[in-house]
ROMAR-747786 format. One line per field, with one value per residue (C-alpha): residue number from 1; x, y, z. Coordinates in steps of 0.05 Angstrom, whole numbers, plus 5000, padded with zeros to 4 digits. Last residue first. Layout:
N
i = NUM|...
xx = X|...
yy = Y|...
zz = Z|...
***
This chain:
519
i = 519|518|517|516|515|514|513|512|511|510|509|508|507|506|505|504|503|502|501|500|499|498|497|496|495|494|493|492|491|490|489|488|487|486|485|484|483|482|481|480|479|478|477|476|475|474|473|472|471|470|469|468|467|466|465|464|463|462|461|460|459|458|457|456|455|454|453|452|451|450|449|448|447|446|445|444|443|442|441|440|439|438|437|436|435|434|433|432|431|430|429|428|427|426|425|424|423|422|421|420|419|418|417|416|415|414|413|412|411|410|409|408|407|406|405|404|403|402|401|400|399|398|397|396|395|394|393|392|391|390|389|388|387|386|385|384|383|382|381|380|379|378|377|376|375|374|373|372|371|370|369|368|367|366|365|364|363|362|361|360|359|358|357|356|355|354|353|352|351|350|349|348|347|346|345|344|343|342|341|340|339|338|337|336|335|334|333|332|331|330|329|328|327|326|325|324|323|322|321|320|319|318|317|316|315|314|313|312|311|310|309|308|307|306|305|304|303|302|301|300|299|298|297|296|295|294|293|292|291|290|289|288|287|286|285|284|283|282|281|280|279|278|277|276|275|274|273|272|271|270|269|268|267|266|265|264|263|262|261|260|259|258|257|256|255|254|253|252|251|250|249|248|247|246|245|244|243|242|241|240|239|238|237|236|235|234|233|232|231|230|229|228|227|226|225|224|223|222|221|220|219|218|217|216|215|214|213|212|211|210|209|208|207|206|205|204|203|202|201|200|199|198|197|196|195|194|193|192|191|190|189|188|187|186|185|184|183|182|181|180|179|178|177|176|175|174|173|172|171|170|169|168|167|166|165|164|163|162|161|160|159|158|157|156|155|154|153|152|151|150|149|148|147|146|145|144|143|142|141|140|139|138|137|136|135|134|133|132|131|130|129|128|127|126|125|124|123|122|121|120|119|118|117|116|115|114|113|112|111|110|109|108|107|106|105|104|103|102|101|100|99|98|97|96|95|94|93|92|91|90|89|88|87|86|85|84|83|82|81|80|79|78|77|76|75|74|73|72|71|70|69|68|67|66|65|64|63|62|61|60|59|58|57|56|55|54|53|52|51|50|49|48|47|46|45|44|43|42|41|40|39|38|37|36|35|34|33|32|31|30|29|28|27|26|25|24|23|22|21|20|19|18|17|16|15|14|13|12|11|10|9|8|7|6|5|4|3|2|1
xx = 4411|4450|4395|4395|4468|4472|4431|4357|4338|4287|4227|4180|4109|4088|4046|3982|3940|3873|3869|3944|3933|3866|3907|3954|3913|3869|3945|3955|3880|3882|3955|3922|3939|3883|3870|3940|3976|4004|4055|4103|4142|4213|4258|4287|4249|4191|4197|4185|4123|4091|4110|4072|4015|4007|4016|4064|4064|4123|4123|4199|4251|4260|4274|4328|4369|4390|4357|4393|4398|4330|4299|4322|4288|4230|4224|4243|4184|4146|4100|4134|4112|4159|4122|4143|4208|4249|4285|4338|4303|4321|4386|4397|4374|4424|4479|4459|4428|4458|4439|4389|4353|4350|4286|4290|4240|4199|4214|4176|4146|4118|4071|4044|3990|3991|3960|4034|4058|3999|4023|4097|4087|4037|4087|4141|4169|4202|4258|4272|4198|4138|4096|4072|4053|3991|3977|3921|3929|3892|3826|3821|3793|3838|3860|3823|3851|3933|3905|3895|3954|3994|3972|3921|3865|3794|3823|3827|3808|3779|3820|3804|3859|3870|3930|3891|3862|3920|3941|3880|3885|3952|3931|3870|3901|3938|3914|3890|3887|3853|3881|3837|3888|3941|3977|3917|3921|3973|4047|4106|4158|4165|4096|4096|4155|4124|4065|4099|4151|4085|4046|4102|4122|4047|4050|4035|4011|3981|3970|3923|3902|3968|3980|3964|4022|4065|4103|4105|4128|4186|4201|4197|4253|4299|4295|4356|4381|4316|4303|4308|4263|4311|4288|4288|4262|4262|4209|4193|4122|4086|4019|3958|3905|3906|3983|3992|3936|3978|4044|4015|3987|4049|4098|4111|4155|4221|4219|4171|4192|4157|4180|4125|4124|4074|4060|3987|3968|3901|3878|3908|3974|4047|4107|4183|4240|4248|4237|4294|4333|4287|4346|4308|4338|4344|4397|4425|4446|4506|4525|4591|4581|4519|4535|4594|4556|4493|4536|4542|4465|4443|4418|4359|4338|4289|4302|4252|4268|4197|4203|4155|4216|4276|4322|4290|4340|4314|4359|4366|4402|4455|4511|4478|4457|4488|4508|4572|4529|4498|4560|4578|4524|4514|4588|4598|4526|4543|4533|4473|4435|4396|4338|4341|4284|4288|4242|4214|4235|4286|4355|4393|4357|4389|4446|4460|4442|4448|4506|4510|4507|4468|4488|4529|4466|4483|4471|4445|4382|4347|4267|4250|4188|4162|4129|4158|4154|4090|4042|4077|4100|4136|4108|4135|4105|4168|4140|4090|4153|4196|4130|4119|4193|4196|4144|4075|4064|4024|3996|4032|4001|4029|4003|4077|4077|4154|4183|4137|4150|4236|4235|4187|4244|4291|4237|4222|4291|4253|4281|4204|4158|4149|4128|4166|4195|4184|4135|4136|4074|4067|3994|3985|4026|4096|4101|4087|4158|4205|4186|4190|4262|4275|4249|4298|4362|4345|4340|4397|4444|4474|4545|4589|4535|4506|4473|4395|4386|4315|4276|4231|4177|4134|4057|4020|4025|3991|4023|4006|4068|4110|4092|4113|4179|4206|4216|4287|4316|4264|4209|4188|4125|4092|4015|3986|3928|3938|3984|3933|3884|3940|3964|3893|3884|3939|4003|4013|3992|4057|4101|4159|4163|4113|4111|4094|4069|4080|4035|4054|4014|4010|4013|3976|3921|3869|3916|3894|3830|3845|3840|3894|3888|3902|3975
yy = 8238|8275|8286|8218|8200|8250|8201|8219|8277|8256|8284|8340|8363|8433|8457|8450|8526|8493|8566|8550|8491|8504|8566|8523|8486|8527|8564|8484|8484|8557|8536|8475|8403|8380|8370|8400|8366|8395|8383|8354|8294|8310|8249|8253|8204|8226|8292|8253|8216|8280|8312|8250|8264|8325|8404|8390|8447|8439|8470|8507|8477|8408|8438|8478|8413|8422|8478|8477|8400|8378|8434|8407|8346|8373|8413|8363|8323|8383|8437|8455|8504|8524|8563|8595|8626|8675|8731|8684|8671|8743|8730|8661|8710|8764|8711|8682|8608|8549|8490|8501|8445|8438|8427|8420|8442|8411|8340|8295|8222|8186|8130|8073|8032|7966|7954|7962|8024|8061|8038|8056|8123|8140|8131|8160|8184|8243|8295|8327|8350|8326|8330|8266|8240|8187|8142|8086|8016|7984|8009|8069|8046|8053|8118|8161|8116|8127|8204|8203|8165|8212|8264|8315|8264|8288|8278|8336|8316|8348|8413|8459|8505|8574|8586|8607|8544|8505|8545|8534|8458|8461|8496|8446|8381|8327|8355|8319|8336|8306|8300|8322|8365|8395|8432|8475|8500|8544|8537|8591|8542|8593|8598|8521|8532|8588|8528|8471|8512|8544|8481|8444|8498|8493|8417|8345|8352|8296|8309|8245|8213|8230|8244|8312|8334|8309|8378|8391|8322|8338|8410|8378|8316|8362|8421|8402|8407|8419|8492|8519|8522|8524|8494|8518|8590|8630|8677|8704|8717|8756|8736|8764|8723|8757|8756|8684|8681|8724|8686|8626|8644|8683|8632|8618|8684|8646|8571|8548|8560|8599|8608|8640|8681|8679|8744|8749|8681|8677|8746|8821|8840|8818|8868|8848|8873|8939|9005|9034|9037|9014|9001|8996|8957|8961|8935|8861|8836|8795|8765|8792|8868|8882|8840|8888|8946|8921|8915|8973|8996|8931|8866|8842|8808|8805|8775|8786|8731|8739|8813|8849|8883|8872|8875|8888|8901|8917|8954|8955|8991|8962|9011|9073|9126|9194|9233|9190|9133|9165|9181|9110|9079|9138|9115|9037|9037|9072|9012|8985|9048|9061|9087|9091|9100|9121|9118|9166|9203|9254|9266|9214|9264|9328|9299|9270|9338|9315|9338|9400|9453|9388|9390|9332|9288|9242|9182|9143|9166|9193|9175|9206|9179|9218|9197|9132|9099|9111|9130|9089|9098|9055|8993|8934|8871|8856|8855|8904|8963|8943|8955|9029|9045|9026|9084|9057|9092|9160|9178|9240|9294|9325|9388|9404|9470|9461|9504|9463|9390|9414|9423|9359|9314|9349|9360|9287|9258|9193|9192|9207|9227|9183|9141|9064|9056|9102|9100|9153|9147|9179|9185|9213|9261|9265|9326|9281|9240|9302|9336|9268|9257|9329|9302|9244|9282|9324|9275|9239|9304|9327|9323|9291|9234|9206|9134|9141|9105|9103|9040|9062|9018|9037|9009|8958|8898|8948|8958|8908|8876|8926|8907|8840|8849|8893|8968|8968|8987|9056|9061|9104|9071|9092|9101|9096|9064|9001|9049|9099|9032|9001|9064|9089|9031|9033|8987|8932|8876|8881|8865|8907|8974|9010|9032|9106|9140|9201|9217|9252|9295|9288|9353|9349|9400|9346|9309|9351|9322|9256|9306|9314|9301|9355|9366
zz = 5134|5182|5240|5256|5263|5321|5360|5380|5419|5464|5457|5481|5473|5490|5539|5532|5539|5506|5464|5451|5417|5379|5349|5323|5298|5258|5235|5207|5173|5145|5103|5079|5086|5120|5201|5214|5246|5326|5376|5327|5352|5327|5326|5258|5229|5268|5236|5166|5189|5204|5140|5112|5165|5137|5158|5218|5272|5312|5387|5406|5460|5426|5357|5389|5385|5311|5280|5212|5206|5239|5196|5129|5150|5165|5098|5051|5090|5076|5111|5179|5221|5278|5343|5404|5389|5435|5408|5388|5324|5304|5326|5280|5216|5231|5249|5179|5174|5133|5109|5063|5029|4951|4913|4840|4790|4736|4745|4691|4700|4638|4672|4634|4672|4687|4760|4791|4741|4778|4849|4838|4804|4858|4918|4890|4946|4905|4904|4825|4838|4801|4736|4726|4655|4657|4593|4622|4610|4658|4665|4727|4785|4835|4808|4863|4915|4891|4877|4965|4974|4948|4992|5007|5027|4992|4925|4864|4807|4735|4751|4692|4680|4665|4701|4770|4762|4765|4825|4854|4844|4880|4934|4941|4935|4895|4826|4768|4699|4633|4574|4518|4480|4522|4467|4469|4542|4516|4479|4467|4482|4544|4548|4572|4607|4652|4656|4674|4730|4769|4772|4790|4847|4865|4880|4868|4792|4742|4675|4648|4586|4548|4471|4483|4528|4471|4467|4544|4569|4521|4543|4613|4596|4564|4613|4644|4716|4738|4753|4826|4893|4952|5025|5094|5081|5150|5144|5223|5243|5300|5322|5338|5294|5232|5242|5231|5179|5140|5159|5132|5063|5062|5062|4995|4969|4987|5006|5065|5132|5171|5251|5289|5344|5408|5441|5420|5381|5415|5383|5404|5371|5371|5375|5340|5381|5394|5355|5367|5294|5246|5180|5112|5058|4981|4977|5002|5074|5063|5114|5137|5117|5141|5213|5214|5203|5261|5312|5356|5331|5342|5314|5287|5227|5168|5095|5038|4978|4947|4948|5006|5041|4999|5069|5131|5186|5261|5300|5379|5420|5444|5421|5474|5420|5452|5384|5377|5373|5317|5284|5284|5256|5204|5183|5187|5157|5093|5047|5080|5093|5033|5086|5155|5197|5261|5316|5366|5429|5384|5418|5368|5309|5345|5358|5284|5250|5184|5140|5116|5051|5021|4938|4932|4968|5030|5025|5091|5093|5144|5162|5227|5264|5322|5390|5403|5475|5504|5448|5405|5333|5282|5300|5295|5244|5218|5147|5158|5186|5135|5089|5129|5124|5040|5027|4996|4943|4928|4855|4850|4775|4724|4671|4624|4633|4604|4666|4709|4675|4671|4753|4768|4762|4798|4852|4857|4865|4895|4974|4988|4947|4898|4939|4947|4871|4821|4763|4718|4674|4612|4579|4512|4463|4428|4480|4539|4520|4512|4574|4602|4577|4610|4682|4672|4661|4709|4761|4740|4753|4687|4665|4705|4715|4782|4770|4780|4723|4670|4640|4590|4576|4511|4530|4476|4527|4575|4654|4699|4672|4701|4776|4760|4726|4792|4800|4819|4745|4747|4713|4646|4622|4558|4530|4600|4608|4654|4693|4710|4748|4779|4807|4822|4862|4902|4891|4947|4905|4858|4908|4906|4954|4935|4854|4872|4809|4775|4731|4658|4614|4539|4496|4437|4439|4473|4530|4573|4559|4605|4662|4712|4788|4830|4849
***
């Protein structure tokens, strides 16, 4: 439908737009989206749309928050499409904001049923539709001129009112891929009957759970296995299932055909894996470490309320950035209850997270380390009131040298950092595609992969992004093939790329004893 004017709303009746939410991240919305939900006068969403995407909407806005649950008495759909009847009549701007397009899989036309009968004016303000994310975030293609001609998108519900089931031969016939939406519970079944249509049990199925979400999983498996490797790890809803479309396809640039392992926790790793694929190559998230609260907030909520009373804030990371401010507005505090302390950051991620907040970085040292705020506090008069907001994990290095030449330091933790230890058989086969490329961006982190990886460190190059994360994989006997030449996401793709455009092959160690990677 055409768009509708903002004078519809002129005789009293409001006029609702639909609009497609994407998939999760609040970035991917169009435009228009943005731009019509910023205005609207109420939001009715569904419970999937995440926290994020509703707060572009106004403070001022009425949020609805609507169920597709099946009732007895009244399909959801209905049910939904009569409370907007209801909500344009009071007047102004509705927006119904679905998740994906609002097209597709959405319960559109029982929505739009009660609007038309009403004359209720509407208007679709596309999404992006949760196959073409899955598709981003593994970075295959859905179509190929050789290989996949058509794209079917099934999913794995079927509704009350279908006279039939799908035609499972005809779709297993098709030469293009399949993609299958809201398939993990019923995977056992449209598994099955697709392999009874003629799908050989090997072919191959790429799973993207929460496509775009901070905790995003991919894996492969296939079509034979991929139920039971649902079921035993624990692959979460929403997910997309891309049945035949292979393994995961680079592009053109120096890192075509070579894969990279990220590893920094949930929702971090995109600096790096955009970079990754701006240059050709294909990416695999595989958070080593767990970002959580501290055990108690005590300590923070403390630092927090005499925040003025110090003459320096001093931050070593984004997650401490993050943590001090959300509990900053959580004690329902701003930048005043900093006063005229002055803040330092270790580097330049960090300092543009402070800035992003609102915050005036007054340092930030050339050498993204410790060592680099230890030299940039040299000469600082004894006697100077620092607090130092760090993780629950720490070398301490600054602490030690600022207590040394007699200052007093207040140290904080504002999150804890946990390593995993574990891997899913989804996750461990989508490494065993054939890995080119680890980055690692922590101590935490290189230790945590000396555990998980074990011994298939030695077969893949590391990227280090400092020499302290250097120092850390030497610990654990991992010479990394690369450092980056500062500790930014650009520098340790930079070199990287450097590597492979030289063609080295990579380094190799000894393993050391089995005592080693246990610490």
């Amino acid at each position: 439908m055409m768009p509708v004017d903002d004078d519809a709303t002129a005789a009293g009746t409001g006029r609702i737009v639909f609009v497609g939410a994407g998939p999760g991240a609040a970035d991917l919305l169009t435009v228009r989206g943005v731009d019509v939900l910023r205005r609207a006068a109420c939001v009715v969403h569904d419970t999937l749309v995440p926290a994020a995407v509703l707060a572009l909407a106004a403070s001022t806005a009425e949020r609805r928050c609507v169920t597709s649950v099946p009732s007895p008495d009244i399909d959801p759909g209905t049910a939904t499409g009569l409370l907007l009847v209801e909500l344009a009549r009071r007047g102004g701007l509705v927006v119904r904001l679905k998740g994906g397009d609002p097209t597709v899989f959405a319960r559109l036309t029982e929505e739009i049923a009660p609007l038309r009968r009403a004359g209720i004016p509407f208007e679709i303000v596309p999404g992006v539709t949760a196959a073409l994310a899955a598709a981003a975030a593994a970075a295959i293609p859905l179509t190929s001129r050789s290989s996949a001609s058509s794209l079917t998108i099934l999913t794995g519900h079927e509704a009350d009112a279908k006279a039939s089931a799908a035609d499972f031969a005809t779709i297993a016939a098709l030469p293009g891929t399949l993609a299958v939406y809201m398939g993990v519970e019923q995977a056992p079944e449209w598994s099955r009957r697709l392999m009874e249509a003629g799908l050989a049990g090997d072919t191959p199925v790429t799973m993207v759970s929460r496509a775009s979400w901070p905790d995003q999983r991919i894996g492969s498996t296939t079509l034979g296995r991929c139920a039971d490797d649902i079921a035993g790890n624990g692959w979460q809803s929403p997910a997309v299932l891309i049945v035949e479309a292979g393994t995961v396809q680079t592009g053109c640039g120096p890192l075509a055909g070579r894969l990279v392992v990220v590893t920094r926790p949930a929702g971090q790793g995109e600096d790096v894996a955009s970079r990754v694929r701006a240059a050709g190559g294909g990416c695999i998230a595989v958070p080593l470490v767990e970002i959580g609260p501290p055990e108690s907030y005590a300590a923070l909520d403390d630092g927090l309320r005499h925040a003025a009373t110090y003459d320096w804030i001093v931050f070593s990371s984004v997650n401490g950035v993050q943590a001090f401010i959300e509990r900053l507005r959580s004690l329902r505090l701003d930048a005043r209850a900093l006063g005229t302390a002055r803040i330092a950051a270790i580097g330049p991620t960090t300092r543009l997270a402070l800035e992003a907040a609102g915050l005036v970085v007054d340092l930030a040292p050339t050498a993204f380390r410790s060592e680099g705020l230890v030299e940039a506090f040299a000469g600082v008069a004894p006697g100077t009131r620092f607090l130092v907001v760090r993780a629950d994990q720490s070398r301490g290095v600054l602490q030690r040298d600022l207590r040394d030449r007699g200052h007093h330091v207040d140290e904080v933790v504002a999150y804890r950092n946990r390593p995993v230890t574990s891997l899913d058989a989804a996750t461990w086969a989508s490494l065993d595609r054939g890995v080119h490329w680890v980055t690692v961006t922590s101590p935490s982190i290189a230790r945590a992969a000396r555990q998980v990886f074990g011994d298939r460190l030695f077969g893949w190059r590391t990227a280090s992004l400092s020499p302290v994360t250097t120092a850390a994989l030497r610990d654990v006997g991992i010479e990394p093939t690369v450092e980056a030449a500062e500790a930014t996401a650009a520098a340790l793709v930079e070199a990287i790329v450097a590597h492979e455009s030289r063609a080295i092959a990579p380094a190799r160690t000894v393993p050391p004893p089995r005592h080693s990677a246990e610490r």
